[in-house]
N, C-alpha and C positions, 0 to 999 in steps of 0.2 A: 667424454672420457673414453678412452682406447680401451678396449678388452682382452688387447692383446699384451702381455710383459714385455718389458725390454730384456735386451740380450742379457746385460748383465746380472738381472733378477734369477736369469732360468740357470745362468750356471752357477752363483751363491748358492741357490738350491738345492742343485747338484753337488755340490763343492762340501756341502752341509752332511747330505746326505752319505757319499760314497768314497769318504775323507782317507781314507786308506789305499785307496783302488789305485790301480793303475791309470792315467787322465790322458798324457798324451808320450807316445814311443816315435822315437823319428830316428832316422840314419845321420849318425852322428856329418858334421862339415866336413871329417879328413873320412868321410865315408867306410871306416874301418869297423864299427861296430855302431849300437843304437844307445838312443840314452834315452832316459824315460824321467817323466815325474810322475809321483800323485796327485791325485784331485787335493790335497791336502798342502802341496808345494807348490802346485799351481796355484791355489787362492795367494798362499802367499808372496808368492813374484806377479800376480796381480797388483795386490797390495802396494809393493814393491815400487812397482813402475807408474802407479799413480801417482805415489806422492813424489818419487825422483820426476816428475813429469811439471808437478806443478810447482817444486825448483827451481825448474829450469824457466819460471816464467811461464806455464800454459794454461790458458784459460779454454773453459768452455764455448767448445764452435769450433774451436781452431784444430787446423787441420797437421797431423803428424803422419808419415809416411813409415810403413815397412819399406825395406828393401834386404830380403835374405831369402835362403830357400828353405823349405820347414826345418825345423825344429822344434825344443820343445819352448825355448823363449818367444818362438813367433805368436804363440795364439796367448802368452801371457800379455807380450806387448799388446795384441790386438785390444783383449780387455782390459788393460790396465789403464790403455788411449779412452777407450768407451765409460770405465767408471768414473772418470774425471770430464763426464760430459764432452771432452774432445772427440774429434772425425778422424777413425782411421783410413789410412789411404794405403791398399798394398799394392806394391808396384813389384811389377814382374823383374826377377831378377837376370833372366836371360837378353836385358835390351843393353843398350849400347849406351855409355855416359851422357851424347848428346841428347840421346831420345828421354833419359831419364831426368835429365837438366830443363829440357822442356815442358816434361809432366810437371813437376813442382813448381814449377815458374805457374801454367796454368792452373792448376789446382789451390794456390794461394799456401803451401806447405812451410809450416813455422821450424819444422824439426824433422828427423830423420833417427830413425834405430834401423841400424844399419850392421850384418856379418862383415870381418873382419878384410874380407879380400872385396868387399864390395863401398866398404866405409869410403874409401880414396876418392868416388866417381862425387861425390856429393861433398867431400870436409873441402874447407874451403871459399865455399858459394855464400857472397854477400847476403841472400834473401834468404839463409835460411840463420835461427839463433844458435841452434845446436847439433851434433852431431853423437848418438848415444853407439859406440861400437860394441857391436855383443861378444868381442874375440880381445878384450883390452888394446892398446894402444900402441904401435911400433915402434914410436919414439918423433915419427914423421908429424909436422905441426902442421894444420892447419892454417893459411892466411888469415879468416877471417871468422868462422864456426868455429863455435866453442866444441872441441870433440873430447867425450865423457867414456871412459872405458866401463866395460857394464857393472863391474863390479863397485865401485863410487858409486853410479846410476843409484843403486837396488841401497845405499847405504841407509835409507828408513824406512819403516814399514807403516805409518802413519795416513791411508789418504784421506785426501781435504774431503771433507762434508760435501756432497753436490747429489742433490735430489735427479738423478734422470729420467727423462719421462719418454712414454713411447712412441711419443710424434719427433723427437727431437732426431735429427740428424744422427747415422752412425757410421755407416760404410759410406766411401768413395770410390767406385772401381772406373779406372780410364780403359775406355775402348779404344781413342785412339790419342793423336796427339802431336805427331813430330809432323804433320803439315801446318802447322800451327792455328788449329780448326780441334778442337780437344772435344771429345764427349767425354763426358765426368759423369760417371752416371751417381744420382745421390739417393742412397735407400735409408730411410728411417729405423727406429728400430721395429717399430710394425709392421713397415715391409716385409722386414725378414720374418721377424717369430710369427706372424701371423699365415706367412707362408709354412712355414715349418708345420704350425699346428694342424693344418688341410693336410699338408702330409704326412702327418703320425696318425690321421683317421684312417690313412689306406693303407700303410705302411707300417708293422710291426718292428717297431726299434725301442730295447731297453737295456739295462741296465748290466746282464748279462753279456750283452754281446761283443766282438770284437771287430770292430771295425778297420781293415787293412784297405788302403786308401793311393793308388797313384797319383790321383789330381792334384798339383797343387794349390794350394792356398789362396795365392793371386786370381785366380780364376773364378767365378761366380761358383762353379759348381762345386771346385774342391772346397772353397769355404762355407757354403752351403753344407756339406757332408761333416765338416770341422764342426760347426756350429753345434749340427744338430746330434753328434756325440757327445758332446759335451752338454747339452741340456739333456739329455738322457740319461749320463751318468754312466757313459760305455767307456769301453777305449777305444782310441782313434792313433790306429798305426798308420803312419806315411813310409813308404818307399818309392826309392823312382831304379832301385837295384831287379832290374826283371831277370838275369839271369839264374839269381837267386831268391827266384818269388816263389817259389813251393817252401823253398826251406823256411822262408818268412811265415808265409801262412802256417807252419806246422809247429814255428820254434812259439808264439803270439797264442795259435787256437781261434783263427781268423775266423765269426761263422758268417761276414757278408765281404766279398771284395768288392769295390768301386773301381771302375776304370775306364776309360776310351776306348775306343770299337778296335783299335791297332791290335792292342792287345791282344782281346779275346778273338778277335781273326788268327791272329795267328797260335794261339791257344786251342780252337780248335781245329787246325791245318797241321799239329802235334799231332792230336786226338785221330783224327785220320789216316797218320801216316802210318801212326803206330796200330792201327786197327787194318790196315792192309800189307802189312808186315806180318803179322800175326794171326795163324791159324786159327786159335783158340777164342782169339778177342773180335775176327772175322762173324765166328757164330755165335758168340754170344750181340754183336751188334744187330746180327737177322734176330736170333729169338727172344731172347731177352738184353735189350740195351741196358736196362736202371738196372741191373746186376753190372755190367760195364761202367754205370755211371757212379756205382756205389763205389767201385775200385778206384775210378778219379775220384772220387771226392774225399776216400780216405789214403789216399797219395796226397792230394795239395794240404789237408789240413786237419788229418786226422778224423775226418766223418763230421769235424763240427761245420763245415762250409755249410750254409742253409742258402744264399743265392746269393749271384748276381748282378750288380748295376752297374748300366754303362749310358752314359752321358757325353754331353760335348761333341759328337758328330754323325753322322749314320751311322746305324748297326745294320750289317747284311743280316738278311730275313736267313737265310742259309745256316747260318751261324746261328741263330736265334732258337732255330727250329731242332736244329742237330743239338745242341746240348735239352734244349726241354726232352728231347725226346731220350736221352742218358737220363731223365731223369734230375737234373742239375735247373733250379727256377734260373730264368733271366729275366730281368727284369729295365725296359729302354722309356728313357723318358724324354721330353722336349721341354725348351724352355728361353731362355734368355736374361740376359743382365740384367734389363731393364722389369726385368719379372720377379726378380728376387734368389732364385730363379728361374723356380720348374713352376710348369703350366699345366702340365699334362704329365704323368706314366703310366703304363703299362701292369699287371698284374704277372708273376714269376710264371703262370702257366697256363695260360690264354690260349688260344686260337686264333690269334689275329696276329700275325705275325707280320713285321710291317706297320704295326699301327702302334704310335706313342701313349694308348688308352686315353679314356676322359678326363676329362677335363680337373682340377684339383675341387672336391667341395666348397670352397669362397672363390672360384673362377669361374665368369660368363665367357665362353665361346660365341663369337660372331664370322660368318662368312659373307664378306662384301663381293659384289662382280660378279658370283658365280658362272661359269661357261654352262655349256649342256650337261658336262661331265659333273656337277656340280662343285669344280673347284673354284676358289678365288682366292682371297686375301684373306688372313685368318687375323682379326681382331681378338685381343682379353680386355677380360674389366674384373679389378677382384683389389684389395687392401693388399696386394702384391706388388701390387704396382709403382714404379719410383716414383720420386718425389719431380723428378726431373733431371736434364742436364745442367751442370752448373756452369751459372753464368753464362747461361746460351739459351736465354727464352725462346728462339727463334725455331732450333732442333725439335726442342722440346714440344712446340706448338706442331710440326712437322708428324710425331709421333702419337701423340697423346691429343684428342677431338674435344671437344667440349662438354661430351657425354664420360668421359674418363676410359674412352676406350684406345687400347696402346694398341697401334699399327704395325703387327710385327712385319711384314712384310714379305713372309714367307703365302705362298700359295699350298691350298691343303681344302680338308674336305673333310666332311661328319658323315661316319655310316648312320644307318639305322638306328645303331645301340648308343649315338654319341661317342662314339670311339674317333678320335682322330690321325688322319693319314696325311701329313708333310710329301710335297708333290714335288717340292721348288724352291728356290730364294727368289724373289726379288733384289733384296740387297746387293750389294756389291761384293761384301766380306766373302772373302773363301774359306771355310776351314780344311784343313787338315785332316787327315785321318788320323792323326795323333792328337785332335781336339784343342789344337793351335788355332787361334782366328789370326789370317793375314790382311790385314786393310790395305788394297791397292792403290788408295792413295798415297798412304806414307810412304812406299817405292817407288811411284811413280813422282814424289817429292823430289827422293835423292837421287833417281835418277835423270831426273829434267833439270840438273845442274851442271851435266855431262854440257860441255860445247857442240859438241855434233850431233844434239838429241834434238827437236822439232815437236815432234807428236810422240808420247807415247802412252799405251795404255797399259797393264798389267792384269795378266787373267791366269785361271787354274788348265790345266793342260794334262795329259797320261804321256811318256814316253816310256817307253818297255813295259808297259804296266804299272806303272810309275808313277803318281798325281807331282806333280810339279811345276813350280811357279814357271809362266812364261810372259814376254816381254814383248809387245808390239811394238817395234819403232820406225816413224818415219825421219831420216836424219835431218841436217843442217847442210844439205847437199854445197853452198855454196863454201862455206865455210871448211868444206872437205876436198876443198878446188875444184868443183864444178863434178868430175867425174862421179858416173853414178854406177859402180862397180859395187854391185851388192854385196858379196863374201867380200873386199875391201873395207868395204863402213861397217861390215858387222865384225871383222874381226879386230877394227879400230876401237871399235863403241865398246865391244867384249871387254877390251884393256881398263877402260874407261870405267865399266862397270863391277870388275873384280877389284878396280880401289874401293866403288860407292860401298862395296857390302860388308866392307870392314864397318860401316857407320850404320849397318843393321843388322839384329839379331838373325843367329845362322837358319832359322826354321822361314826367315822373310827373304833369303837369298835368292838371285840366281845363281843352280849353281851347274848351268854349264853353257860350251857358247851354242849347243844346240838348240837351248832354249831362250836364246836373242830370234826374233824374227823380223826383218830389215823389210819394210811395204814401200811399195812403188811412189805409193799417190799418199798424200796427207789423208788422216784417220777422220772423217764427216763429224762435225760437231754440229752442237745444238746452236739456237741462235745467242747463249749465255758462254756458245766456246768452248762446252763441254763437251767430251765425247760420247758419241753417242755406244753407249757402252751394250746396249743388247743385239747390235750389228756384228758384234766382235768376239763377245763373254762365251768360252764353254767353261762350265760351270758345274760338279757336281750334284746331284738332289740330294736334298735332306738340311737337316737342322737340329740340336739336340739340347740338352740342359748347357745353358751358358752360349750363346749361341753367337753372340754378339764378344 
């Protein structure tokens, strides 16, 4: 017997408990204002979508895909899929129809609830039975999915009887996919809540609070921070509107933000400018800063800001330090997919800046290889851990040792205290400073379909200061008539590749022809024909919640 609840148990709970409250606020689809439910509207379009779920023909196991970008239907769908024992699967809405025709196809996907300018990329497709539109219906038919406008959808509130337990299967989140090589990562519902509950021991989150959230949803860690409002019985604001992110914190009574490092870099690169601009704010940063920081923090949010969290790629220590030292907690943690997905964070006003903190209470740390410096390969083992990739024993085996220890790949190191410090990737994945993971192979897919591509590899790059996708190509020199006129083939290939990037999401782009690099000699592969990719890879350091 599991000790840990399933998802859906912890937000009943909540749902029970704080039936009036505010549950989730999100920026409406025509992004002109926000729309909100209660915990008390949300149980019910719970409800809702279970029973229109099992309408539609869906049994438990079977797998249903989000495709929209938050709102407040999206986390009703989530659990509506989960209390009818069904696997949700949220698929990022910023990918391209073929890349998302290929997740479903891999993922075994019965169904789709789908936003209304997103419904079109999916209605249609033979292998799937239904099409649920959350913006009603255009008038435009589908060939062969049955496409339900949401309002029909939600027309019972009845759902089927189905005991769920917490081994059973709940989230599906795809890492990658359009090489046709998918990781599916599949977390239980113990993964997750069991992860949660290691971090509500370190981590003070309740019922009070307001949770203002950049992340989204699709991503390990914005669902992560989703979840775990909602079993606490907070509210869970989403925006992705940053020019008007004070007003948000202020209009809400935000008192934790969640975001990616982009962010709060330039958050406090503000904080700076405006402090060397300014006489008054000059001295008060020499004598007293947390008088300075008091002023920020009753500007973004009215004094209730209490800290915070930033996830999904490195945080400069600079940054870290300059707001604790305002007085303002921040608080950075590390983590991955396959983890649920935090491993490690940090405490809001540490001294260790640079370090993701210890490890989570039901998480073992291991360090394999160590060099002199004592880094290596940083192993977990903890009821965090996924179940596996699906339908891919092979990754999984890859990953995950016979001891249950997950391979993250990342190179890193244990102080003294157990405090953890991320040195490196091994893997291939680059992120972004905006907490995008790019998988170089699925570029390196559509661009190896180019005619006058040969060898090519794809790595992370700086131009003007700038982290930017770059392209290593050796061409198809014959097939370009023998001449080997370098600015020729690369301003050929350019052509070539400003069609591919229409068939990739804009954050997976090239997006200029300075970042084609045209090589003399073919790119040295392994004896499997691979490239060998640490000859080649600049790479930034670091790693964060959702990593993968």
């Amino acid at each position: 017997m599991s000790k840990y609840p399933t998802i859906v148990e912890v937000f009943q709970a909540a749902a029970q408990a704080q039936r009036s409250k505010k549950a989730v606020v999100a920026l409406s689809p025509q992004g002109a204002s926000y729309d909100e439910v209660s915990y008390r509207q949300l149980a019910e379009l719970v409800d809702c979508v279970a029973t229109g779920l099992s309408r539609c023909g869906v049994r438990p196991t079977e797998k249903v895909a989000i495709l929209s970008r938050p709102r407040p239907e999206w986390p009703a769908a989530m659990l509506g899929i989960l209390k009818m024992g069904a696997v949700a699967i949220p698929i990022d809405p910023l990918l391209k129809g073929g890349e998302i025709q290929r997740l479903l196809d891999a993922c075994d996907v019965v169904g789709v609830i789908a936003s209304g300018d997103l419904a079109p990329l999916v209605e249609g497709l033979s292998s799937l039975r239904f099409v649920v539109n959350l913006d009603g219906q255009d008038g435009a038919q589908p060939r062969t999915a049955q496409t339900l406008p949401w309002d029909e959808f939600l027309a019972e509130k009845t759902p089927p009887v189905w005991e769920v337990q917490p081994r059973d299967l709940a989230i599906m989140l795809c890492t990658s996919g359009t090489t046709g090589d998918a990781k599916s990562v599949m977390l239980a519902h113990e993964n997750i809540t069991s992860n949660l509950s290691a971090v509500f021991e370190r981590l003070d989150l309740n019922s009070n609070d307001v949770v203002l959230s950049i992340a989204p949803w699709n991503h390990s860690f914005g669902l992560a921070v989703l979840i775990a409002a909602l079993w606490k019985g907070a509210t869970i604001v989403y925006t992705n509107d940053y020019a008007n992110l004070s007003e948000v914190l202020r209009r809400y009574g935000a008192t934790i933000l969640v975001g990616v490092p982009k962010l709060y870099h330039a958050m406090y690169q503000r904080v700076e400018e405006a402090i060397k601009e300014n006489v008054l704010k000059r001295g008060l940063h020499r004598a007293v800063p947390k008088v300075l920081g008091w002023m920020l923090k009753q500007k973004l949010a009215g004094g209730k800001l209490r800290f915070f969290i930033s996830g999904s790629a490195p945080l400069a220590p600079t940054t870290i330090q300059g707001f604790r030292r305002l007085g303002v907690g921040m608080i950075e943690g590390y983590g991955m997919t396959e983890a649920s997905p935090a491993l490690s964070f940090s405490t809001p006003f540490n001294r260790k800046p640079g370090s993701v903190g210890p490890a989570l209470p039901n998480v073992d740390f291991k360090i394999i290889e160590p060099n002199e410096d004592g880094v290596g390969e940083l192993l977990a083992r903890g009821p965090n851990i996924m179940r596996g990739y699906y339908k891919n024993p092979q990754r999984t085996k890859e990953v995950i040792d016979e001891e249950g220890w997950l391979h993250t790949g990342d190179l890193a190191y244990l102080d003294e205290d157990g405090w953890l410090y991320i040195k490196g990737r091994r893997k291939n994945v680059i992120v972004l400073d905006t907490g995008k993971n790019v998988y170089p192979e699925e570029i390196e897919w559509e661009l190896g379909r180019i005619p006058y591509v040969e060898d090519v590899m794809i790595r992370s790059a700086e131009r003007k200061g700038t982290e930017v996708i770059q392209a290593l190509i050796y061409p198809k020199w014959d097939v370009m008539g023998g001449s080997r006129h370098l600015d020729h083939a690369r301003k050929l290939i350019w052509e070539e590749i400003k069609a591919c990037n229409q068939n990739l999401a804009a954050y997976k782009r090239i997006k200029s022809e300075q970042d084609v690099i045209i090589v003399e000699q073919p790119l040295e592969k392994t004896s499997l024909k691979g490239v060998k990719r640490y000859l080649y890879v600049q790479s930034p350091v670091g790693g964060t919640f959702g990593r993968r």
